[in-house]
C-alpha positions in Angstrom: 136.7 148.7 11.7 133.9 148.8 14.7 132.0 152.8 14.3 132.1 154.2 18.3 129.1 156.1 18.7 130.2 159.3 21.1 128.3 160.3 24.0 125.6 162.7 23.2 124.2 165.2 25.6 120.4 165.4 26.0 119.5 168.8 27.5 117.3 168.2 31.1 115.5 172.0 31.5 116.6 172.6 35.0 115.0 175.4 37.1 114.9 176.7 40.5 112.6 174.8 42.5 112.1 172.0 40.1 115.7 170.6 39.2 115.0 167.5 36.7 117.7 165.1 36.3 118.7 162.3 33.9 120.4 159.7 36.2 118.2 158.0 38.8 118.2 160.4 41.8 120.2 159.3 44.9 117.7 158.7 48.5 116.9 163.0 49.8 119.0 161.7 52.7 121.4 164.7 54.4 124.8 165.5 53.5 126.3 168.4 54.7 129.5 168.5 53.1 127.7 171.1 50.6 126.8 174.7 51.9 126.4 177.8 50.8 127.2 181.6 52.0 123.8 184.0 52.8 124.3 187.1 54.3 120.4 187.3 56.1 122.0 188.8 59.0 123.0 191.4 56.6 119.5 192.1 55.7 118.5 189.9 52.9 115.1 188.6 52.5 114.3 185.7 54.3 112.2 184.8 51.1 115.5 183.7 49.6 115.6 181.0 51.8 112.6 178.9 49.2 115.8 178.3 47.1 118.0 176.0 49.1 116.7 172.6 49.4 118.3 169.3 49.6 118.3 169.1 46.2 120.1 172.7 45.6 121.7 173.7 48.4 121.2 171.9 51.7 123.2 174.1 54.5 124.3 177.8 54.7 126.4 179.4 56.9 125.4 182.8 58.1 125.7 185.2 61.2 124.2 186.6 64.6 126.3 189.9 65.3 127.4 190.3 69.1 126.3 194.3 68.2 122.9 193.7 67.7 122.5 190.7 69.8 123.8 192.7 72.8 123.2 196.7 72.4 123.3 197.7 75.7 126.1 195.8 78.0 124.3 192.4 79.6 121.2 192.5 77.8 120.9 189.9 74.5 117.8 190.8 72.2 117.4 189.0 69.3 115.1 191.4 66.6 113.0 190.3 64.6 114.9 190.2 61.0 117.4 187.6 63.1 113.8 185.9 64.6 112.9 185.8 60.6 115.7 184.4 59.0 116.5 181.6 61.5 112.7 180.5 61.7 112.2 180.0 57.9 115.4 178.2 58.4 113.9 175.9 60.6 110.7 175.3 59.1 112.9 174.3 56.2 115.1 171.9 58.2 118.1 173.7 57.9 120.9 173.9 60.7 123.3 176.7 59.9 126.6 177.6 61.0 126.5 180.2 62.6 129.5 182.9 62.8 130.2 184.2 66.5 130.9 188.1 65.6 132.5 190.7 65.6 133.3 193.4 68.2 130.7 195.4 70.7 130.9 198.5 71.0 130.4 198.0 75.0 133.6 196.1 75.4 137.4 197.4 74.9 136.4 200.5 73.5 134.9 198.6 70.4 137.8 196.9 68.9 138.5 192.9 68.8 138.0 191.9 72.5 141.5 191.6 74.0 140.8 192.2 77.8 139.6 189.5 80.0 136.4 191.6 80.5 136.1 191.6 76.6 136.7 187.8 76.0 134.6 186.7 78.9 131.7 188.7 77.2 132.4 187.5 73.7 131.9 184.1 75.4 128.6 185.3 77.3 127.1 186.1 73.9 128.0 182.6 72.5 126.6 180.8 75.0 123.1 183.4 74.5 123.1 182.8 70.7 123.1 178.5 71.9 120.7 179.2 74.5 118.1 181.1 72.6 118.3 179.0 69.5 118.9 175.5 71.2 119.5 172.8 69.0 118.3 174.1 65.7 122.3 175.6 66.2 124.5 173.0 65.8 128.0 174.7 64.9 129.1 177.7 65.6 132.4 179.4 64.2 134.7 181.6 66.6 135.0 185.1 64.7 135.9 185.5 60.8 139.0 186.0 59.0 140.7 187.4 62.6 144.2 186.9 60.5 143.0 189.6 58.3 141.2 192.7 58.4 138.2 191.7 60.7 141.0 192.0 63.8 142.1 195.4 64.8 142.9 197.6 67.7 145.6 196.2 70.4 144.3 192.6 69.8 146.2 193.0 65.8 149.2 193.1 67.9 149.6 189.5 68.3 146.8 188.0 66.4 147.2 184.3 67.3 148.0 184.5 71.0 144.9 186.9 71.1 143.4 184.6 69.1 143.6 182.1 71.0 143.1 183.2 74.5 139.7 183.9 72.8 138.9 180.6 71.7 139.7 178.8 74.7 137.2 180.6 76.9 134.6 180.8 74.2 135.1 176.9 73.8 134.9 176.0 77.4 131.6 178.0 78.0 130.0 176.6 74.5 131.0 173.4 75.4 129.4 173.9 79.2 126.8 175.1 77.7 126.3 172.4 74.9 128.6 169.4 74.8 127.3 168.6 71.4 127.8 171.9 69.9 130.9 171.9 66.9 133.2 174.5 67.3 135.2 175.6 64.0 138.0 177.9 64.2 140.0 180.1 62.6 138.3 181.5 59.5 141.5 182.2 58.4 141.5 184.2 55.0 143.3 181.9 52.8 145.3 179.3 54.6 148.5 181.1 56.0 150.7 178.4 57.4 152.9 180.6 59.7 149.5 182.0 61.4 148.6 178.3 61.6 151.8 176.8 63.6 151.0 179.5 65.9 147.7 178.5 66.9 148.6 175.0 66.4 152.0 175.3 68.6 149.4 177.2 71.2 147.5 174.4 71.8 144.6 175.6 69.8 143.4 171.7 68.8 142.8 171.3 71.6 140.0 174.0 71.6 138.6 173.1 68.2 137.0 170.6 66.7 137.4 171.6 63.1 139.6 173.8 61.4 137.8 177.0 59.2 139.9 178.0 55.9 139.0 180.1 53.1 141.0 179.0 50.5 140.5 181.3 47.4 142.3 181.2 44.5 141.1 184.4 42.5 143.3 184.3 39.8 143.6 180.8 39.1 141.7 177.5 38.8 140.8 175.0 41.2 143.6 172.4 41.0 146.2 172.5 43.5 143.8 173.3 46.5 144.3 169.4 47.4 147.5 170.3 47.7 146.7 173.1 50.5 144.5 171.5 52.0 147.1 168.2 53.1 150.3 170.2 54.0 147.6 172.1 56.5 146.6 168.8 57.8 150.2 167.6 57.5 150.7 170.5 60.3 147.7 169.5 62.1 149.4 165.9 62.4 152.6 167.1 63.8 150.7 168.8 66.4 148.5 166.2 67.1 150.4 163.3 67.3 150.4 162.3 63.8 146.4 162.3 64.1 144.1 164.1 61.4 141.3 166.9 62.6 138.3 167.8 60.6 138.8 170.5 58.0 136.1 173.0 57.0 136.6 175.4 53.6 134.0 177.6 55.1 134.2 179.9 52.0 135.1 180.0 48.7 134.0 181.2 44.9 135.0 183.0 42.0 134.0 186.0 40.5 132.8 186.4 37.3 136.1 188.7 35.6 136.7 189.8 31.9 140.8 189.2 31.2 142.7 192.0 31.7 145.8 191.3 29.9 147.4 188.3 28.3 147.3 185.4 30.2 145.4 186.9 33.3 142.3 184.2 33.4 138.8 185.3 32.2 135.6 184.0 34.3 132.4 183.8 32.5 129.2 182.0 34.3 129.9 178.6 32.5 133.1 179.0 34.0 132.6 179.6 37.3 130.5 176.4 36.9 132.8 174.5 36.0 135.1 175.7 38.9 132.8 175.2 41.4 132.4 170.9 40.4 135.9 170.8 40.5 136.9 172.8 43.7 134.1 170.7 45.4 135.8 167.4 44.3 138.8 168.5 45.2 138.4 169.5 48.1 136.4 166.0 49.5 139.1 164.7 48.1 141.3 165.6 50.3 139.4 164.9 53.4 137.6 168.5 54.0 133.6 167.7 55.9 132.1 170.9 54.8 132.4 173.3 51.7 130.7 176.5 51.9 130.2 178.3 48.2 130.3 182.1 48.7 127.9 183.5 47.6 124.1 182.3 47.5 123.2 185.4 45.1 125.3 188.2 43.4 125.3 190.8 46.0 126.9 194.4 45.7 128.4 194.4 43.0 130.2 190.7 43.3 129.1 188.6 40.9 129.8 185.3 43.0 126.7 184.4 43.8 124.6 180.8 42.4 121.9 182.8 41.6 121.3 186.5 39.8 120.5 189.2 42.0 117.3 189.9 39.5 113.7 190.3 40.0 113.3 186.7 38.5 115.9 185.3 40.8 117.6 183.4 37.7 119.7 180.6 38.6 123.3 180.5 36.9 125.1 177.5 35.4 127.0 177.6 39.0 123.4 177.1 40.4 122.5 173.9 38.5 126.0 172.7 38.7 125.8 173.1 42.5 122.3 170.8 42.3 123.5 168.3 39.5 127.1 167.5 41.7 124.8 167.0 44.9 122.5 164.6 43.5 125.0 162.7 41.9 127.6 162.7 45.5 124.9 162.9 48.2 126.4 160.3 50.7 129.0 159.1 48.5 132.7 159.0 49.9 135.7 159.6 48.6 137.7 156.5 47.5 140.9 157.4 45.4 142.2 159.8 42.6 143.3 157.3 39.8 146.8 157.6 38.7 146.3 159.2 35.4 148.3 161.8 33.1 148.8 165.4 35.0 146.4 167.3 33.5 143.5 164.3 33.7 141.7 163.7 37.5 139.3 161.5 38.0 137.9 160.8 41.1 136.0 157.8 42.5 133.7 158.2 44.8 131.6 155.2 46.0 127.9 155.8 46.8 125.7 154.5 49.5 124.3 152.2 47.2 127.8 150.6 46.1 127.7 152.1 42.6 131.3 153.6 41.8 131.2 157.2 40.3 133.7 159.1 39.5 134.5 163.1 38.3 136.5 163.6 35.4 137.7 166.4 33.5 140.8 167.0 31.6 143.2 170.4 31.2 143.4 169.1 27.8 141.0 168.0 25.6 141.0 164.2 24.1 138.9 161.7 23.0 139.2 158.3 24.8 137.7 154.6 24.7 136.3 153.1 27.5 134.4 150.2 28.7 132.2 149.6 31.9 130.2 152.6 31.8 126.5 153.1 32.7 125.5 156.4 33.0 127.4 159.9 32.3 126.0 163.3 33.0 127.2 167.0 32.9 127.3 169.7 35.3 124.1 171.0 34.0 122.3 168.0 34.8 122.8 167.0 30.7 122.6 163.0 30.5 124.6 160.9 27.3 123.9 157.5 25.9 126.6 154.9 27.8 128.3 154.2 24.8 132.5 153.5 25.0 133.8 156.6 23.7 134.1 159.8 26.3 134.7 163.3 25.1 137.0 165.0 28.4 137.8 168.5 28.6 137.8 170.8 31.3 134.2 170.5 32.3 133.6 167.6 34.6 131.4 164.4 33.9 129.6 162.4 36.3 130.3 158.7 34.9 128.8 156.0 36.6 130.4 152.0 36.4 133.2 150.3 36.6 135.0 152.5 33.9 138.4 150.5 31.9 140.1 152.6 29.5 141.2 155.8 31.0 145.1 156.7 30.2 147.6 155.4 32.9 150.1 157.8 34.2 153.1 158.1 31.7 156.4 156.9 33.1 158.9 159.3 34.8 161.8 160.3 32.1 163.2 163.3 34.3 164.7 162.9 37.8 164.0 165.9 39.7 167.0 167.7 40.7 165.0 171.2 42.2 161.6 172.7 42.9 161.5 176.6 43.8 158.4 176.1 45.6 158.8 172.7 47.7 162.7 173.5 48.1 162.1 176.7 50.0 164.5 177.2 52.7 164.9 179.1 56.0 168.9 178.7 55.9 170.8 180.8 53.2 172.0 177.7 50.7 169.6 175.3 51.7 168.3 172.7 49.2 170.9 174.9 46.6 169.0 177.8 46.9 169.9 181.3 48.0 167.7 184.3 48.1 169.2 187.8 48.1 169.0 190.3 45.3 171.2 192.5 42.5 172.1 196.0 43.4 171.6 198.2 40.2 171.7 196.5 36.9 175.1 194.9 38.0 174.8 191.1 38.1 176.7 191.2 41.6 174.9 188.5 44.1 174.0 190.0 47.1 172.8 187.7 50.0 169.5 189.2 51.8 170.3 188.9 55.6 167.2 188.5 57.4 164.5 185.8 57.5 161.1 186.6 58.7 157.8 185.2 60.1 154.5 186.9 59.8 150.9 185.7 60.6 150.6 185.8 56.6 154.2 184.4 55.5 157.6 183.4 55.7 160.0 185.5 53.8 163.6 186.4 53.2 164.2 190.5 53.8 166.7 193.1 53.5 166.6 196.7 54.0 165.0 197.7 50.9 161.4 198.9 51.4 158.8 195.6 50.1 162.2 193.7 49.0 160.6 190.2 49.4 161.1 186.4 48.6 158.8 183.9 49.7 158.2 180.2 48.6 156.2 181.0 45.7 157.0 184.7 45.2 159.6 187.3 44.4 158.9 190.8 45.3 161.6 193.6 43.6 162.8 197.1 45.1 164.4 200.3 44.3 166.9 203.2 45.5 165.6 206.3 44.2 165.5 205.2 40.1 168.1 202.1 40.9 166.2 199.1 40.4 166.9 196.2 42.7 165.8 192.8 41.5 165.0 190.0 43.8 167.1 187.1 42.7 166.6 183.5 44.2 169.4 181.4 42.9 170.2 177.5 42.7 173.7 176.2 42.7 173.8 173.0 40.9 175.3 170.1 42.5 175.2 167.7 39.0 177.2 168.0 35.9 175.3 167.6 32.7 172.3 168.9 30.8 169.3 169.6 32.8 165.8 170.7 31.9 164.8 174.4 33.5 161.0 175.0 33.6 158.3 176.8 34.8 156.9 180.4 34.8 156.8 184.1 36.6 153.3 185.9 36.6 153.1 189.2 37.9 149.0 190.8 38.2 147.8 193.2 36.2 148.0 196.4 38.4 150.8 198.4 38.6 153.2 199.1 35.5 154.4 195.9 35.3 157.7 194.2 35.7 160.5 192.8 33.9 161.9 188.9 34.4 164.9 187.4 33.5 167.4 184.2 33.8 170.6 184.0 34.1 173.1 181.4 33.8 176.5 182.3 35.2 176.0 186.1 35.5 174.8 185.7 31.4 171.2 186.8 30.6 169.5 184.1 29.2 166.9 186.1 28.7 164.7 189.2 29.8 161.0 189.8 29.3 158.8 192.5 30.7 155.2 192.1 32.2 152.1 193.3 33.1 151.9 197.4 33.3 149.1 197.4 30.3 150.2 198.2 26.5 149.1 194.6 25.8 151.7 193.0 27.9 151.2 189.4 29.1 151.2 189.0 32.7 152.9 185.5 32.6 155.9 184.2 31.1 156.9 180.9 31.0 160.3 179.1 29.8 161.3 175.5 29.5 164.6 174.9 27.7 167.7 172.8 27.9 171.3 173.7 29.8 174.5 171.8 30.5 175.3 172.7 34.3 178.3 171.6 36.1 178.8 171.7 39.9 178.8 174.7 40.8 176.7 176.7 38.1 175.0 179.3 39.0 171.3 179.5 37.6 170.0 183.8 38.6 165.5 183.8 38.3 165.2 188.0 38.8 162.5 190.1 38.9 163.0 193.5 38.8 160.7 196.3 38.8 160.7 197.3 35.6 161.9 200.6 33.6 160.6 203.0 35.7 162.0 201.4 38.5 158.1 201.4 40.3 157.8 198.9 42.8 154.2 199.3 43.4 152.0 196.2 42.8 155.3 194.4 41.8 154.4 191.1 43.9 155.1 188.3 41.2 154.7 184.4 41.4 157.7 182.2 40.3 158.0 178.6 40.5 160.6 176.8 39.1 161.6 173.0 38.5 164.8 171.6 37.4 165.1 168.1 36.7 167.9 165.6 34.5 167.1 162.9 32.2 166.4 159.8 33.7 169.5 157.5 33.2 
C-alpha cells in the first residue's frame, strides 16, 4: 500500500515591516479590494501609518469631520493633525476613503442636516475636502451608519428620504467638482433590506456608484455573508434593470470574546485570524470591490484591531493573516466556489499570472487525497511540502495547482418542503406559515394582525409591547406575569413523514427564555435558554414526524419563568424537508 506523506508546516517568522513568505511573492502591483479601518482623524499617531504597506495593508478608510473642517460658518480650515495624517498618507502612496461627516454645529441647530441650507452646506464641505486634497482623494463616502445612531434630530424622522435628498446634492456638486471622484453610499450598519428598497425605490442608484455595507456578524462566523451580500445585489438588479452595482463592505471584524454560556462562540486572536481569511474570500466571492477590516489597532477597549495597542506595536495572527491572504490574492479574481460538501468551500481564484489558487477550509475536519498541487500555505504565511494528502479544518489553506481529489457534493436525499427563513411571508398563510402568538400557557393560536416596515426590518406585530416575528427571529411578550409566546406556525400540505430541523438561539443577556415545539397543540418538547446558571443559549432539534395535510407544526418562544421579556430577541430557523422518492 503506497505511504502518503502529509503536508508539513514550516514556520516563516513573520514581523511587522519585514513579512517573509514561503510561496513566490505575486508582482507589488495595487489591489484595493483589501483595506483597513484607522481612526487618524480621531487623533491617532500618524506614525502608525509605517505599518500599512502593499504587502500588509494597502488602503485605509478614514475621516475629515465637517466640525473641524468648517468651525465657523463658510470658512474650511484644515489643522494640522488632518495636514499630518493625509501627508504621510501620501508620501506612502496611499489614497484613502475618506468619510464625509457628520453634523456642524453651524447648521440646523447641530443635528443631521435636514434643511436645504443644511444639505447645501454638507455639499459645500465635500466639494472643500476634494478641493484641498485634489487627487490624492479618490473616494469619498456620504456620512456613516445614517440608518443607525449617527442620524438624529428631525432628519431620524424619515431616514431614507432624508437620506437621500442628501446624497443627491452632495453627488451632483462632487461630481461638478471631480467627475472622477467614487461616491459610496449608505454606510448602512449591517445590511437592512427594508432601509435599502427605500433608497433603492428613491432613485438613490442613480446617485451612487457603489453601495457601503457593514455587514457584521458578532456572534457568529463568516459563512453566510455571501449570502447577504447577493439578495442585496439581487435588490440592486430589480432596481436597476436587472444590472449589478459595485458593492463595498466598508467595515467589518470581530472582537476578541471569552464564551459566555454554552454555545455562545468564543474569539481568541487565532480565531479572529482565521475569520478574517474567510470573510475576505467570501466576500470577493460574491462580487464586493473593497473590504475594509475594522480595526487597524485595538483601540479603547475593542480588541478588533490587526495589531496590539502596545508599546511594541505587536502584530496579531489577524495581522499576518491579513499580509499572507494579500500576497497570495493580489490581482487574482474570483472564478467559482466548487460544488463541494456543505461544510467544505473552496474557492478558485485565478491570478494574473494564470496559476489557479484556491481557499479552503472545512467546518469539519478530514483528511483528503489529492493530486495537482504545487504549493500550500497557511494564514500565517506557514508553507507545506506539495505532497497529495491535505489536512482541512477550519483554518484556510492557500493551495496552488490544478487540485483533483476534493469531495463532490453528496446527492440530494430530502426534498425541501419549508424553510422559516427563505419562506417568510408578508400575507398571514403564505408559503404555510402563519405568525401570531399563544395567550397565556393555553395552546390557543392567535393570529398577530399587523405587518410592519422599519428602516431596520420587516415584522409581524400585535399589541403586546416588543411582541415580534421577523424572518429569522421570534421575539416573546407578557401581560403583567402572563407570558405570551411568539409562535410562527407551518401547516403542512403533504402526508407522510418529514424531517424537522434546525435551531433557536437566544444571547446571553437577560434571564433567558424558554423554546418549544408543538405538533398539533402537543408539546414536543420545551427547553429553556440563556439567563446564566450554565444554560446553553442554543438549542437545536432534528427529528422525524408523520404529518398529514393539515398538521399543524407550533415553534414558540416564550419569555421564560419569570415572564421577563427584556433581551428576549431569539433567532429561529427552521427547515422541513421529505425523503426523496
Amino acid at each position: 500500500m503506497k505511504s502518503r506523506a502529509k503536508f508539513l508546516l514550516t514556520a516563516v517568522p513573520a514581523a511587522i515591516g519585514v513579512l517573509s513568505f514561503a510561496a513566490p511573492v505575486s508582482p507589488a502591483v495595487e489591489d484595493q479590494r483589501f483595506g483597513v479601518m484607522t481612526h487618524f482623524a480621531q487623533g491617532w499617531d500618524a506614525s502608525w501609518i509605517s505599518l500599512i504597506t502593499q504587502d500588509a495593508v494597502p488602503d485605509v478608510r478614514d475621516e475629515l469631520y465637517w466640525q473641524t473642517v468648517e468651525p465657523q460658518k463658510g470658512q474650511f480650515v484644515f489643522p494640522g493633525q488632518y495636514e499630518r495624517y493625509m501627508t504621510e498618507l501620501k508620501k506612502n502612496n496611499i489614497s484613502p476613503l475618506i468619510i464625509l461627516s457628520f453634523e456642524n454645529n453651524n447648521y440646523d441647530g447641530g443635528e443631521t442636516p435636514y434643511t436645504e441650507e443644511g444639505i447645501a452646506a454638507y455639499a459645500r464641505y465635500a466639494v472643500e475636502v476634494l478641493r484641498h486634497y485634489g487627487k490624492q482623494i479618490k473616494a469619498v463616502e456620504i456620512w456613516n451608519e445614517y440608518n443607525g445612531t449617527f442620524c438624529k434630530g428631525p432628519a431620524a424622522k424619515d431616514r431614507a428620504v432624508t437620506y437621500l435628498r442628501m446624497l443627491r446634492v452632495a453627488y451632483a456638486a462632487l461630481k461638478h467638482e471631480r467627475p472622477d471622484v467614487i461616491v459610496v453610499a449608505g454606510a448602512t450598519s449591517g445590511i437592512p433590506v427594508p432601509y435599502w428598497e427605500k433608497l433603492l425605490a428613491g432613485g438613490g442608484l442613480a446617485s451612487m456608484d457603489a453601495l457601503a455595507v457593514h455587514p457584521y456578524r458578532y456572534e457568529l462566523p463568516p459563512e453566510g455573508l455571501e449570502v447577504d451580500i447577493a439578495n442585496l445585489q439581487n435588490l440592486v438588479r430589480k432596481y436597476n434593470g436587472g444590472k449589478p452595482k459595485p458593492i463595498w463592505v466598508t467595515e467589518i471584524g470581530w472582537d476578541t470574546k471569552a464564551s459566555l454560556a454554552p454555545g455562545d462562540l468564543a474569539i481568541d486572536n487565532m480565531i479572529q485570524a482565521k475569520f478574517l481569511v474567510r470573510a475576505y474570500a467570501l466576500l470577493l466571492s460574491a462580487d464586493v470591490k473593497r473590504v475594509y477590516w475594522y480595526l487597524l489597532h485595538d483601540d479603547n477597549g475593542l480588541k478588533m484591531g490587526l495589531i496590539r495597542d502596545d508599546v511594541k506595536r505587536s502584530p496579531k495572527p489577524a495581522y499576518v493573516a491579513m499580509a499572507t491572504m494579500i500576497q497570495q490574492l493580489r490581482g487574482a479574481s474570483f472564478i467559482r466556489r466548487e460544488a463541494t460538501p456543505s461544510y467544505l468551500y473552496s474557492l478558485v481564484f485565478a491570478r494574473p499570472s494564470g496559476d489557479m489558487v484556491r481557499v479552503i477550509w472545512s467546518l469539519k475536519p478530514f483528511v483528503v487525497a489529492v493530486k495537482g498541487v504545487t504549493a500550500v500555505v497557511d494564514i500565517q504565511g506557514n508553507a507545506a511540502a506539495a505532497t497529495d494528502v491535505l489536512n482541512l479544518n477550519d483554518s484556510p489553506l492557500f493551495v496552488t495547482g490544478s487540485l483533483i481529489g476534493l469531495p463532490a457534493a453528496s446527492l440530494a436525499t430530502e426534498t425541501l418542503l419549508a424553510d422559516s427563513n427563505l419562506d417568510f411571508s408578508t400575507n398571514q398563510g403564505g408559503n404555510g406559515w402563519s405568525y401570531g402568538a399563544f395567550i397565556g400557557n393555553s395552546c390557543a393560536f392567535s393570529l398577530l394582525p399587523t405587518y410592519k416596515i422599519t428602516d431596520w426590518t420587516q415584522a409581524w406585530t400585535g399589541k403586546y409591547p416588543f411582541l415580534a416575528l421577523t424572518a429569522s427571529e421570534q421575539h416573546p411578550s407578557s401581560e403583567g406575569q402572563m407570558p405570551i409566546p411568539a409562535v410562527r406556525r407551518w401547516v403542512s400540505n403533504y402526508t407522510g413523514p418529514v424531517r424537522i430541523a434546525g435551531q433557536f438561539r437566544c444571547g446571553t443577556q437577560g434571564d433567558g427564555v424558554g423554546v418549544s415545539i408543538f405538533v398539533d397543540g402537543q408539546r414536543k418538547f420545551r427547553q429553556l435558554l440563556g439567563g446564566g446558571s450554565g444554560r446553553p443559549i442554543v438549542q437545536t432539534f432534528d427529528f422525524i414526524q408523520t404529518v398529514h395535510r393539515g398538521t399543524q407544526l407550533d415553534f414558540s418562544v416564550d419569555p421564560g419563568p419569570t415572564a421577563n421579556i427584556d433581551y428576549d430577541a431569539t433567532a429561529v430557523h427552521v427547515t422541513i424537508s421529505k425523503e426523496a422518492r
